[in-house]
N, C-alpha and C positions, 0 to 999 in steps of 0.2 A: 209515444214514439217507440219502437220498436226497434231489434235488432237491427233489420234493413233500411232503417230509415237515419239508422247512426252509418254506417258502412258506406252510404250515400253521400250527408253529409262528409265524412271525411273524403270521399273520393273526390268529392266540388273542392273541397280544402285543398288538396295536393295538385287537383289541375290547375288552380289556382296559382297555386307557387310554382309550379311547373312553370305556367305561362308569362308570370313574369321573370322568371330567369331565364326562359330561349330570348320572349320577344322585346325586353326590358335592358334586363344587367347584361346580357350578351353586344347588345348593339353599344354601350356605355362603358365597356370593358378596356381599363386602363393596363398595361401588362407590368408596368411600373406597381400600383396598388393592386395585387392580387385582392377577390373578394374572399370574406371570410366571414365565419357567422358572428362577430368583433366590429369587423365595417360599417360603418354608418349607417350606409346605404340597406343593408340588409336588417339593422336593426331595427330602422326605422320604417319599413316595409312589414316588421314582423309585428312590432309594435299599433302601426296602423292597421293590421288585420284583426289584433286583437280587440283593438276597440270599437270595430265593424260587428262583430261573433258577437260582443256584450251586447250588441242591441240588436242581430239577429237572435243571438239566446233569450232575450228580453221576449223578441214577438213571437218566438215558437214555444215560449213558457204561455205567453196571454192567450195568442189564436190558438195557438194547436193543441196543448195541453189543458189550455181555459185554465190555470190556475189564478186566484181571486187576487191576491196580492203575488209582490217580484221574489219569486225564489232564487236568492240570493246564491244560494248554494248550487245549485242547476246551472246558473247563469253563467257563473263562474268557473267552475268547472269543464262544462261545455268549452268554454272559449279559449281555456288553456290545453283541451285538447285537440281542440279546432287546431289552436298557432301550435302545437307539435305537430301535428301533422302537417300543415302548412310548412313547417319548414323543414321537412323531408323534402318538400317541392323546388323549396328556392334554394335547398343547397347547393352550394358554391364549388363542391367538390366535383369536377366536371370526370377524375377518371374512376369514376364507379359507371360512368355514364358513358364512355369510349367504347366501341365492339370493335375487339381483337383484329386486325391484320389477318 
């Protein structure tokens, strides 16, 4: 995998989390519990992304890279910076995301 093919991935990662904070946490949104990257709900979405990436990093170590046994270190790596960028998407901070008046 290459450059572009990392840049890629992270760009699926962040519309990912994008899309669940407009079409997800937005519709669910308590004004009493503001979200925050602490919340439950968010940790547990960040959590379940992560354990998605281990077994996408799993199949693009065997298919794509054809390595013979699970590179551990690839695997891992990959998926923590899978859910960092993922969670640039589902950040909760809505006024970085406001356009000015």
């Amino acid at each position: 995998m290459g450059f572009v093919s990392y840049v890629i991935l992270g760009a699926i990662a962040y519309a990912i989390g994008w899309a669940i904070h407009m079409h997800i946490l937005d519709k669910k949104y308590d004004p009493k519990v503001p979200y925050s990257f602490t919340h439950p709900l968010i940790l547990s979405y960040m959590a379940a992304f992560f354990v998605i990436m281990l077994i996408v990093s799993w199949l693009l170590g065997k298919l794509v890279l054809a390595h013979q046994t699970a590179d551990i270190a690839f695997i891992v790596v990959n998926s923590l910076v899978a859910t960092f960028v993922f969670s640039f998407g589902i950040n909760p901070d809505k006024s970085r995301f406001d356009v000015p008046d």
